[in-house]
C-alpha positions in Angstrom: 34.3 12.7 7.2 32.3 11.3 4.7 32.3 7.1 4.4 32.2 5.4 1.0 29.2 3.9 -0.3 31.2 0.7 0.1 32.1 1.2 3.5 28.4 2.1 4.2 27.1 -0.8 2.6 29.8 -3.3 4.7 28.8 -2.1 8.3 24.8 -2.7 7.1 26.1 -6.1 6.0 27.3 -6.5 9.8 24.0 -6.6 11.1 22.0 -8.0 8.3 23.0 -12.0 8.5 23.4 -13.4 5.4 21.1 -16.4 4.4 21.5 -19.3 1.8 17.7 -19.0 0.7 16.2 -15.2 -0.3 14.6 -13.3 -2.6 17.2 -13.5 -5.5 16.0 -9.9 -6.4 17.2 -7.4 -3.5 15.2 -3.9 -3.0 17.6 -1.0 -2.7 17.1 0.7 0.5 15.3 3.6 0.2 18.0 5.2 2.8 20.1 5.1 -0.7 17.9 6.7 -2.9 17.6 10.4 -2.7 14.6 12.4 -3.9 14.4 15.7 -6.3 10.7 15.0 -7.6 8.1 17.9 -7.1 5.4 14.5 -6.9 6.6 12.5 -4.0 9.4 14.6 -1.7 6.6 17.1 -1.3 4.1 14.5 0.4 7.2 12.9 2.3 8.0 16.3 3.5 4.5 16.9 5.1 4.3 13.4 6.4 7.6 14.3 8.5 6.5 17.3 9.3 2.7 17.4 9.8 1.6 13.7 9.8 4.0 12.6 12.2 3.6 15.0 14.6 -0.1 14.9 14.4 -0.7 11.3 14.4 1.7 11.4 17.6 -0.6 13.8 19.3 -3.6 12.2 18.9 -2.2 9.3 20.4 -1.3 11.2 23.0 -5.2 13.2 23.3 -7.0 10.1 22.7 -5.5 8.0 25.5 -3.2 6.0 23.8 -0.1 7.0 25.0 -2.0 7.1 28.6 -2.5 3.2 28.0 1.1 2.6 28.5 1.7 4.6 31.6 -1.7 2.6 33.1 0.1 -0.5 32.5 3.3 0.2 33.7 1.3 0.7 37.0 -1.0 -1.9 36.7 -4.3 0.2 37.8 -6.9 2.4 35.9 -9.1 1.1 33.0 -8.1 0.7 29.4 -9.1 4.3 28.0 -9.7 3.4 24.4 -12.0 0.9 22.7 -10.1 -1.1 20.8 -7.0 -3.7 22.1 -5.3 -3.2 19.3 -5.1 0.5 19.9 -1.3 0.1 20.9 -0.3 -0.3 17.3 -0.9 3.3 16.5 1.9 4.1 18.6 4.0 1.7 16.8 3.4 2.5 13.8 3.6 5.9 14.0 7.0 5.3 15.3 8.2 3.4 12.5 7.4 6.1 10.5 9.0 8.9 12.2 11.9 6.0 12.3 12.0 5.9 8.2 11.6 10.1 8.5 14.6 9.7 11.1 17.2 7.6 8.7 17.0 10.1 6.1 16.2 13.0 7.8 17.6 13.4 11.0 15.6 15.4 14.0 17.4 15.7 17.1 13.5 16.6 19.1 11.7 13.8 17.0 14.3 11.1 18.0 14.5 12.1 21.9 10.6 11.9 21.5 10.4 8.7 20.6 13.3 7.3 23.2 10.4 9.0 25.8 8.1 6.4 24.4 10.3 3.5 24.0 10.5 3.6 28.0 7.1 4.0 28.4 6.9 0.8 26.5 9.8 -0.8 28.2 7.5 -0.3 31.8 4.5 -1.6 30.5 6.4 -4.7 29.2 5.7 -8.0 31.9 8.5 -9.5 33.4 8.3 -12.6 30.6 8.1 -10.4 27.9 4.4 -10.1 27.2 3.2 -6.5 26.3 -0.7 -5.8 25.6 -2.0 -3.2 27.6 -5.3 -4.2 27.6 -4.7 -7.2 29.5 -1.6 -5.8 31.8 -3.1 -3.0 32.9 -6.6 -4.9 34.8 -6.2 -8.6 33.8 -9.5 -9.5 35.4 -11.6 -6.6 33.4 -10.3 -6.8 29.9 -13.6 -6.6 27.8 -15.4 -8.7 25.8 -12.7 -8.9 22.8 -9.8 -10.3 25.1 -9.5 -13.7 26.6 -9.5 -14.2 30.6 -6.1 -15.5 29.5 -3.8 -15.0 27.2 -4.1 -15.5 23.8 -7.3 -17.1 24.6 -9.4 -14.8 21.9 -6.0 -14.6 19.8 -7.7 -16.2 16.4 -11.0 -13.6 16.3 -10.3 -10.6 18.3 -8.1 -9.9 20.9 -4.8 -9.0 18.2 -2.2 -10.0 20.8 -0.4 -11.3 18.3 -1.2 -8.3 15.6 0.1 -5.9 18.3 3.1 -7.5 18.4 3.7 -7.7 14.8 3.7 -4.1 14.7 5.6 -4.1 17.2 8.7 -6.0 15.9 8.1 -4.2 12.4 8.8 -0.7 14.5 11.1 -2.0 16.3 13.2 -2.8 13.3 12.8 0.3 11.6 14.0 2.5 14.8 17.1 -0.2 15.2 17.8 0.7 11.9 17.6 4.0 11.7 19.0 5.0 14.6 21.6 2.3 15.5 19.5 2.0 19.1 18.8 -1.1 20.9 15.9 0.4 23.2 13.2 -0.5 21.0 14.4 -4.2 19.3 15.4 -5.8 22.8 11.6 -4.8 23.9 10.4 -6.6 20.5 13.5 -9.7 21.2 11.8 -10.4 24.6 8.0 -10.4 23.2 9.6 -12.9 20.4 10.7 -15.1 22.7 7.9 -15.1 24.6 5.8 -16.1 21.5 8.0 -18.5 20.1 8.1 -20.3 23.1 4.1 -20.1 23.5 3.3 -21.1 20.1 4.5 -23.9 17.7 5.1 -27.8 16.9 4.2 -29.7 20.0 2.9 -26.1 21.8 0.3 -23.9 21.1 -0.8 -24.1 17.8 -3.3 -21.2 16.7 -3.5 -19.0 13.5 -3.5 -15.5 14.2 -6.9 -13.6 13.5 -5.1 -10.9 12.3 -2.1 -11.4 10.3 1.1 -9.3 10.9 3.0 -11.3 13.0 4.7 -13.0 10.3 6.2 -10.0 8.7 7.5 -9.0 12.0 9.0 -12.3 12.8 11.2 -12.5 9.3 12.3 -8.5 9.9 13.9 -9.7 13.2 15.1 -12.5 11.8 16.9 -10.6 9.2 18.3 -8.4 11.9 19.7 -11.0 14.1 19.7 -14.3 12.1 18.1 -16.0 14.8 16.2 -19.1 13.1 13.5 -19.6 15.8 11.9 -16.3 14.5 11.7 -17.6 10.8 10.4 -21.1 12.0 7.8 -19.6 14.1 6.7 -17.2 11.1 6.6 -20.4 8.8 4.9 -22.4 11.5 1.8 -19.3 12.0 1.3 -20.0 8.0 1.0 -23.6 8.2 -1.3 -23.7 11.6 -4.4 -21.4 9.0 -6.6 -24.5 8.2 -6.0 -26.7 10.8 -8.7 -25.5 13.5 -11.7 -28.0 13.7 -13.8 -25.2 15.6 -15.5 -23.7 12.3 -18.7 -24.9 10.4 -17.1 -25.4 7.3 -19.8 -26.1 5.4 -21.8 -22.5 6.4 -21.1 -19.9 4.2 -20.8 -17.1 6.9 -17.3 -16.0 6.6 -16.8 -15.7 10.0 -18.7 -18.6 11.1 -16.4 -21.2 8.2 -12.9 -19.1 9.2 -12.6 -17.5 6.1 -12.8 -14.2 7.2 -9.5 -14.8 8.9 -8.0 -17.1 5.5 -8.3 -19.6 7.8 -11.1 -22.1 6.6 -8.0 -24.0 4.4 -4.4 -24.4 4.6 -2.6 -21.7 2.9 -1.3 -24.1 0.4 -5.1 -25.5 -0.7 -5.9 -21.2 -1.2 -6.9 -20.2 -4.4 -9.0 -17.3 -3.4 -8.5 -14.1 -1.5 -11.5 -14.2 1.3 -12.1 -12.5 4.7 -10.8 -9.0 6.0 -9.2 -7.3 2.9 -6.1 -6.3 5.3 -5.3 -9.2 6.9 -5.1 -11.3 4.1 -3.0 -8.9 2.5 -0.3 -8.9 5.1 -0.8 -12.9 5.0 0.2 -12.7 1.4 2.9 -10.9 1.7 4.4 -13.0 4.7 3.5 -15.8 2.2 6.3 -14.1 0.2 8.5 -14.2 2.7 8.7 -17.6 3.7 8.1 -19.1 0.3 11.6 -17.3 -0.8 13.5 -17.5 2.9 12.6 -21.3 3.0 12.3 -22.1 -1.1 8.6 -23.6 -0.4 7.6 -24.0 -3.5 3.9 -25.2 -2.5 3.7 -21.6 -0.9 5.0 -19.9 -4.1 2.0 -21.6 -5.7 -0.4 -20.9 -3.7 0.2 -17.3 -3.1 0.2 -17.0 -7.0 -3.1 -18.3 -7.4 -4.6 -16.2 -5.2 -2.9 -13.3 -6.9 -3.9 -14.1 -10.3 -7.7 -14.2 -8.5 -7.5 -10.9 -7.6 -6.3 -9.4 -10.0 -8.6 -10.8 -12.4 -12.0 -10.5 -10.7 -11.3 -8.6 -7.5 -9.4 -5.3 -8.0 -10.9 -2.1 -8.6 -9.3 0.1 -11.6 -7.9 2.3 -9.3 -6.3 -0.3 -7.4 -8.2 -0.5 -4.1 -9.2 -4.3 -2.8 -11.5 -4.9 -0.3 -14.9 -4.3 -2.2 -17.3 -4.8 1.1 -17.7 -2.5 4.0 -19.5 -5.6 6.2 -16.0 -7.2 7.4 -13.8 -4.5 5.2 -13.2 -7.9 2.8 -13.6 -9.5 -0.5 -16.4 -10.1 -2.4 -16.9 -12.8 -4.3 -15.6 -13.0 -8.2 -16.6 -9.9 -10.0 -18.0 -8.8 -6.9 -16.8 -4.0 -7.5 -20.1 -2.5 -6.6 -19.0 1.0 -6.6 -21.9 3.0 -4.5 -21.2 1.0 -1.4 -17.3 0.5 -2.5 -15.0 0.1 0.9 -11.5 0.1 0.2 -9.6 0.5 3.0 -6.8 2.9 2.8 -4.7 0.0 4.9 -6.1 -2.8 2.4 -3.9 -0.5 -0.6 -1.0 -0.5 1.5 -1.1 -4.1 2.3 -1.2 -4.7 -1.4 1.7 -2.5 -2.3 3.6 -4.3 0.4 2.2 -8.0 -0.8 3.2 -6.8 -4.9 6.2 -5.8 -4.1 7.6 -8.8 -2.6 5.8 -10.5 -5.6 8.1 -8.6 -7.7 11.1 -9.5 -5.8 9.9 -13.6 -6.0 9.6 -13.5 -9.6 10.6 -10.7 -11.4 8.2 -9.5 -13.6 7.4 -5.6 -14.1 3.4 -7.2 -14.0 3.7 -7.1 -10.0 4.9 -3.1 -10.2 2.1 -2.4 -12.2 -0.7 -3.0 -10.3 1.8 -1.9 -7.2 2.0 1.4 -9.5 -1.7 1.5 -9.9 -2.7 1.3 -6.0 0.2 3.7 -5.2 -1.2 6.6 -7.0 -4.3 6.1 -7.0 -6.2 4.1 -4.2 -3.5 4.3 -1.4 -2.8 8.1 -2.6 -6.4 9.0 -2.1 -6.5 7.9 1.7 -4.3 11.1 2.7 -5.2 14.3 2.3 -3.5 17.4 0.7 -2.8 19.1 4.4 -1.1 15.6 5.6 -3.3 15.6 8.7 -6.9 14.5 7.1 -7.8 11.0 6.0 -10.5 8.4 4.5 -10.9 4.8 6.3 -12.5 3.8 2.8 -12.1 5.0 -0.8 -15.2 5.3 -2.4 -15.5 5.0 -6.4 -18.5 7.3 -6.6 -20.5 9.8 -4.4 -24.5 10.5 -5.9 -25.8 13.0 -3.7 -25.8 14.1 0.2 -28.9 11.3 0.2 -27.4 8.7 -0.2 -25.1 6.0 1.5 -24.9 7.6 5.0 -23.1 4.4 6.4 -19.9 5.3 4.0 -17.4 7.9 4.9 -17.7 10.9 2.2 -15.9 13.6 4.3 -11.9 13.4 5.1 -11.4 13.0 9.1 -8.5 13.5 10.9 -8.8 10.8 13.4 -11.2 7.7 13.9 -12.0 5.4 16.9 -10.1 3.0 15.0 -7.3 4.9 13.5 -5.1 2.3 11.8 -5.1 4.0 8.4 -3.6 7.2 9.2 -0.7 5.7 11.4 -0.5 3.3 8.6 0.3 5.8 6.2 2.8 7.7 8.4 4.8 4.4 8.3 4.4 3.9 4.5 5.1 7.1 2.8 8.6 7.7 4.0 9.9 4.2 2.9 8.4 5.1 -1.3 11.5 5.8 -2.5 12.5 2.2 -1.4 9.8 1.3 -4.3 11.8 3.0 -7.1 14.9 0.3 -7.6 15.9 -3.4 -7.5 19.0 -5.3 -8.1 19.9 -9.1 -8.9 23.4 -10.0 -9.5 24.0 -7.8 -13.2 20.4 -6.2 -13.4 19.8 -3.1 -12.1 15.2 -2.4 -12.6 14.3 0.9 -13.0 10.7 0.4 -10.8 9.0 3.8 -10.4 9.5 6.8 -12.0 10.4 9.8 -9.7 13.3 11.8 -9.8 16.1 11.0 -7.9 19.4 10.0 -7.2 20.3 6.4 -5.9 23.4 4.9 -5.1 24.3 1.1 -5.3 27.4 -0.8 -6.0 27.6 -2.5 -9.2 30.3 -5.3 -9.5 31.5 -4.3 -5.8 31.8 -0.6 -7.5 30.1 2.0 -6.8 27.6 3.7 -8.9 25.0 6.5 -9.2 21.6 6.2 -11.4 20.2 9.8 -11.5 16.2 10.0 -12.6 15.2 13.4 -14.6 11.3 13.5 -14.9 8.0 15.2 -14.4 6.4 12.2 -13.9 3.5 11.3 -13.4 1.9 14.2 -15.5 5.1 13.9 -18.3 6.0 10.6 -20.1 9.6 12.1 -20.8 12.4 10.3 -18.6 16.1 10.2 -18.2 18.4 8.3 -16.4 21.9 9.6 -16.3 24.7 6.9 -14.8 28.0 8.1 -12.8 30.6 5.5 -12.7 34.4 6.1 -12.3 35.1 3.5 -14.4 33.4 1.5 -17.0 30.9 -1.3 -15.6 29.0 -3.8 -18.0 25.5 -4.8 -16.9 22.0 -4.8 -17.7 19.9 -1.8 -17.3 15.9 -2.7 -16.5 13.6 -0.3 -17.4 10.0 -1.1 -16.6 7.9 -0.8 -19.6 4.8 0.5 -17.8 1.1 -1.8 -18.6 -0.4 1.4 -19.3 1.8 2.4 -21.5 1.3 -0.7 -23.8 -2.1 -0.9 -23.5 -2.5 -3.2 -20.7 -4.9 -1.6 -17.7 -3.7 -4.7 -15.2 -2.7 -8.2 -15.8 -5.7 -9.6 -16.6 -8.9 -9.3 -19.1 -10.5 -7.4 -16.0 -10.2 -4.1 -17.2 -9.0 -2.8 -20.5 -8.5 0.1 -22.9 -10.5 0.8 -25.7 -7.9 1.3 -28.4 -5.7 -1.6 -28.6 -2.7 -0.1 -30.7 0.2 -1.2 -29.0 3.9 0.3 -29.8 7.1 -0.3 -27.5 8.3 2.8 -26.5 11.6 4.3 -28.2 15.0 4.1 -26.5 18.3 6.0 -26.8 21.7 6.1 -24.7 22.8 9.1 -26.2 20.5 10.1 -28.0 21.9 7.4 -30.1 18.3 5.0 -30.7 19.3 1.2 -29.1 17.9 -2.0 -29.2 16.7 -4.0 -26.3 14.9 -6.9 -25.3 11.4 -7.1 -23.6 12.2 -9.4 -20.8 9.4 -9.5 -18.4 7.5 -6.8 -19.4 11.0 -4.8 -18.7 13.2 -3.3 -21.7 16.6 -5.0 -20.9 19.2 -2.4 -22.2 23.0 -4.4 -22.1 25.7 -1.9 -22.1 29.1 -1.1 -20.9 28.6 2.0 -18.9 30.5 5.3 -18.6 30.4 8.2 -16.4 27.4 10.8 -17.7 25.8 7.9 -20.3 22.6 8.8 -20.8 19.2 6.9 -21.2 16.0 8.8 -22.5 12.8 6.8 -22.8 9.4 8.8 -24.0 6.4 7.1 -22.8 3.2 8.2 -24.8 0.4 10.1 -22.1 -2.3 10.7 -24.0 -6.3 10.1 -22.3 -7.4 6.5 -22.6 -10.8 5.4 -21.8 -11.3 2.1 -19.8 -13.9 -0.1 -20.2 -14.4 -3.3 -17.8 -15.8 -7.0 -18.6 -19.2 -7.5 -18.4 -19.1 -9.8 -15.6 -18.7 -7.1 -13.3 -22.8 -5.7 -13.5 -22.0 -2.2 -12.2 -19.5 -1.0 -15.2 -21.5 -2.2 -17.6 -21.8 0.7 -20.3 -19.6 2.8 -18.4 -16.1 4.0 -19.3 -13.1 5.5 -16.7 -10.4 7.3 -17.8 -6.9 7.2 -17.4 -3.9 9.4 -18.0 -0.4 7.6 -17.3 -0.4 5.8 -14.3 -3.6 8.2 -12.8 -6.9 7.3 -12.6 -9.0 10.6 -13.1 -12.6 11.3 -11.5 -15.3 14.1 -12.1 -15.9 15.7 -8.7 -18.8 18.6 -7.6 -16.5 21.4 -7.2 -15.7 21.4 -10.8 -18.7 20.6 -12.4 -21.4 23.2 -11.3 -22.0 20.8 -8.0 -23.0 17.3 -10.0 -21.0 14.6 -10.9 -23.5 11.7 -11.2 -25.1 13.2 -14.5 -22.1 13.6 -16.7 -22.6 11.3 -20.0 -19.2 10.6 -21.5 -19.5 9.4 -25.4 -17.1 7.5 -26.9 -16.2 9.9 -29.8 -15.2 12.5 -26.8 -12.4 14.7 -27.5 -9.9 15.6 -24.8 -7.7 18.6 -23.3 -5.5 18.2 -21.1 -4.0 21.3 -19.0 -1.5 21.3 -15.9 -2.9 23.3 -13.3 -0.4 24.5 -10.6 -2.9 26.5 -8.5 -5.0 23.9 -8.5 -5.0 20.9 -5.7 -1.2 21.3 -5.0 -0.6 21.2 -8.7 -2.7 18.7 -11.2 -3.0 17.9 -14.7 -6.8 18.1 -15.7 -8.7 16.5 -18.2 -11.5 18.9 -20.0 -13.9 18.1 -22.5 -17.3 18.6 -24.0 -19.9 16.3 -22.8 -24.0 15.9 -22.6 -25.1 16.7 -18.8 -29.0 15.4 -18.0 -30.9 18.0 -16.2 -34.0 18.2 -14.6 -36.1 21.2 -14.6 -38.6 22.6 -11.9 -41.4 20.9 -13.1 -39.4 17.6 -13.3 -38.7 17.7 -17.2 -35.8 15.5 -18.4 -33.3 16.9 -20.8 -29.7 17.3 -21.7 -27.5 20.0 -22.4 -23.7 20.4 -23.5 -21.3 21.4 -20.6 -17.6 21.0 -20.1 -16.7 18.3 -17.8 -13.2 19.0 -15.8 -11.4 15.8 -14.7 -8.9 15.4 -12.1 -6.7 12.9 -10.5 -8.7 10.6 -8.1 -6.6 10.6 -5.5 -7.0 14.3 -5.1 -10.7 14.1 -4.8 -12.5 15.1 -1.1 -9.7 18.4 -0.9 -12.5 21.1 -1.3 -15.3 19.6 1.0 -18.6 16.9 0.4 -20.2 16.8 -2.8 -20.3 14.1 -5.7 -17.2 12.3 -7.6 -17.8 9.4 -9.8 -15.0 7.7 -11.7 -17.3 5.8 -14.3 -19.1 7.6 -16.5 -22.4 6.1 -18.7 -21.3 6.7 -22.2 -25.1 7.0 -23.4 -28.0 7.3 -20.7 -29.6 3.8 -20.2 -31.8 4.8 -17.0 -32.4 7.7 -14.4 -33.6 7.6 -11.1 -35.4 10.2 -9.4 -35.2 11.0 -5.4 -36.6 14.0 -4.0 -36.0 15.3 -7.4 -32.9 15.0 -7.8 -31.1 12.9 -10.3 -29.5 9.5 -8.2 
């Protein structure tokens, strides 16, 4: 018998306490939204049933998996290289926890109870679970502490292990309705709340996570310790006396773990792009559980500096591969680009809750951008191949050996791939918001979600062939009428704003608000934080249509950033396209782009699981035999960047020279 959405939504209520002080904007569980979209259900479909499963067996061929059973027995010797190793295991099951919720898998979910126990042996009497130390606590290796937490603020990730822990922990609880996992993650809690805090141990954890974890279980069980030990992690950053703080050595001054000044004097993102990512988004967190507005302050300062001076156009952060962390202002080289597939899903998870602080359709954006483009390209069409880091442009097979340039399926340190079998079932979570009598319409992918409305409940039904087709409708089932206001995100993109900020922007500056009807009737609305605010009294089967325009814009970026400088990129919607080997006689790296360049574009469905391209006629330089310089005309094919690295190792390059200013020459070929 099937329960009402009301009746759903009353038993979820029983377990999630409610709290005087939140975010006044509430996400809309992606368990209630239901995908149709040919874009996104595909790729959540092969993450439940090839990334998953993979990710789980390489835990288990790699010695992962064996870590637990050594600790449970307290003999043999840690079988992988890095302590933080244990977090592949819970990542991956929060993942196959998200896959669980929606799609239920009677061999998957007895799987994962065979893990939970494994877990629960290795656990220590007190609660304290790290297999690294449990297993031989007086040979632990040179990143962990002869006691606990002793290395905790550079490199043993205790605390990091745990966050992961807790986070998977509350995804299984709430999948599945199953204690096993959450009274494993309660006991670790308690054990670190009553290690660390006011008047105990005071320490900032080198690698943020922790706080994240701490405010999911305190969601879950109300239990204020958690939330005051989250709050009091972000308040001990800047208060170690250890570091040289006048050396500019990141790691030597404590910025590389944001910890070189109290969270409420930052202004800048520093250190290990990841980490301070997850620290930004705990930020969130606390500032809206706890109304800190110092917090709120802070966190938006540092926002506004990335995403003026430290973003790349497709969304990746986390310019340099020494640390995998930010450069300094207008520090995007794009040869040597890293942009860590984990650093884009930190900042989807850190915009988001951005969003839900404040509001505005700004934080979606660039959330929109890194979604499809820089997070996108870590996973590969089969679901089972992956890049570490993103790159912006590949020369030639000579150069930049240190950079990844070939998809792998594992790594010594795998956090990216069990990091994106966690993320990519929860997208759909993305799509819709709610606050009181505003329903946002996020991300555009077709699907049905279901909500309540004035206590009644309602459907909102998305029609679109996005992101290739600016065409959208949004149908709304109601049994009886219900007044509020409809939030439609009026994409940057679409009104000629590349991200919040003068960092990037499109050459033609014509900006027109898109058009509107309910009914094919045209309607008025207000632009309310960058969303079109539609107030209407709704009935069953109204309909909204929106046309957003999708023609080929060409981005340029301020000068301040050296490496763009005469270049253009181009973009189509919300994708950022690149010129790749396989589809340009094997060079990318000597494709001229003018600025008078006409384009085509064309869907291909046989083509990299179904693409739009971008064609056009373009001057190629060439060098002959005897090392003459010329150019010729050639069509360049464009496709989406995140689909790049599908057909094997050859060049890409996003930005394209719109004139040739200079050419160098190595072992003659063009670099």
């Amino acid at each position: 018998m099937k329960r009402s959405l009301l009746a759903i939504l009353s038993i979820i209520s029983v377990h999630c306490i409610a709290q005087q002080k939140d975010y006044a904007i509430k996400e809309i569980n992606f368990t209630r939204v239901k995908l149709t979209d040919k874009f996104w259900l595909p790729r959540i479909e092969t993450n439940r049933t090839i990334t998953i499963p993979a990710s789980f067996q390489r835990c288990e061929n790699t010695g992962r998996v064996r870590n637990f059973l050594m600790a449970a027995e307290k003999k043999g010797k840690f079988c992988t290289r890095y302590p933080f190793d244990d977090t592949d295991i819970y990542k991956t099951i929060e993942g196959a926890s998200f896959s669980l919720a929606t799609y239920p898998d009677k061999k998957m979910d007895a799987y994962i109870d065979s893990l939970i126990i494994l877990i629960k042996n290795a656990q220590e009497p007190d609660g304290y679970l790290y297999t690294a130390r449990t297993i031989d606590p007086l040979n632990v290796g040179s990143w962990v502490g002869k006691d606990r937490w002793e290395k905790e603020r550079e490199l043993s990730h205790e605390l990091y292990n745990a966050g992961h822990l807790y986070e998977a922990a509350a995804a299984h609880y709430q999948a599945t309705g199953k204690r096993s996992l959450l009274d494993i993650a309660l006991r670790n809690a308690d054990l670190v709340c009553s290690v660390f805090g006011p008047g105990k141990r005071i320490v900032a954890p080198g690698h943020e996570v922790i706080e994240m974890g701490l405010v999911k279980l305190f969601r879950i069980t109300g239990k204020q310790e958690y939330l005051n030990t989250a709050r009091f992690f972000i308040y001990a950053r800047g208060l170690y006396k250890g570091y040289d703080a006048k050396s500019k050595d990141v790691w030597k001054n404590g910025a590389y773990w944001q910890d070189d000044k109290r969270v409420v004097e930052q202004d800048e993102a520093v250190g290990h792009a990841v980490r301070a990512g997850y620290l930004y988004a705990a930020v969130a967190d606390i500032a809206a559980l706890t109304d800190d507005d110092s917090l709120r302050k802070a966190i938006d300062k540092i926002w506004q500096n990335v995403v003026t001076k430290k973003i790349y156009v497709q969304g990746g952060i986390g310019a340099i591969g020494d640390g995998e962390r930010f450069g300094a202002n207008y520090e995007l080289p794009n040869s040597t680009a890293y942009n860590e597939t984990c650093a884009a899903i930190a900042n989807v998870y850190w915009n988001y809750r951005m969003f839900l602080l404040h509001g505005d359709s700004k934080y979606i954006d660039v959330l929109e951008r890194s979604l499809y483009n820089g997070l996108l390209s870590g996973v590969g069409l089969d679901g089972k191949s992956f890049f570490y880091t993103n790159a912006m442009e590949v020369k030639d097979h000579f150069s930049h050996k240190d950079l990844e340039r070939e998809r792998a399926g594992w790594f010594e340190c795998s956090c990216c791939p069990t990091n994106i079998c966690r993320f990519i079932p929860a997208v759909p979570g993305y799509a819709y918001a709610q606050k009181e009598n505003e329903l946002f319409v996020n991300l555009f992918i077709s699907s049905t979600a279901s909500l309540l409305m004035h206590q009644q409940p309602i459907e909102i039904i998305q029609e679109n062939n996005y992101p290739w087709d600016g065409a959208l409708s949004l149908s709304i089932k109601t049994k009886k009428p219900n007044t509020f206001n409809l939030c439609i995100r009026i994409p940057g993109w679409a009104v000629n704003t590349v991200v919040p900020s003068d960092l990037y922007r499109f050459e033609n500056n014509a900006v027109s608000n898109p058009g509107i009807k309910i009914n094919s009737i045209p309607v008025a609305y207000e632009i309310k934080n960058g969303y079109a605010v539609i107030s209407h009294t709704w009935k069953n089967n109204d309909k909204v249509t929106v046309e957003f325009p999708m023609e080929v814009k060409r981005v340029v970026c301020i000068d301040s950033v050296k490496d763009n400088q005469g270049k253009v990129a181009l973009q189509r919607g919300p994708i950022i396209y690149c010129a790749e080997w396989a589809d340009n006689k094997g060079k990318a790296g000597n494709i001229i782009l003018p600025r008078d360049s006409k384009f085509i574009t064309e869907y291909r469905p046989d083509l990299l699981n179904g693409i739009m391209t971008i064609k056009t006629e373009v001057p190629v330089v060439t060098i002959s035999e005897n090392e003459n310089i010329s150019t010729s005309k050639r069509t360049m094919t464009a496709i989406p960047y995140y689909s790049w690295a599908n057909r094997g190792v050859g060049e890409m390059t996003i930005w394209f020279p719109y004139r040739v200013q200079d050419i160098e020459i190595f072992s003659g070929k063009i670099k």
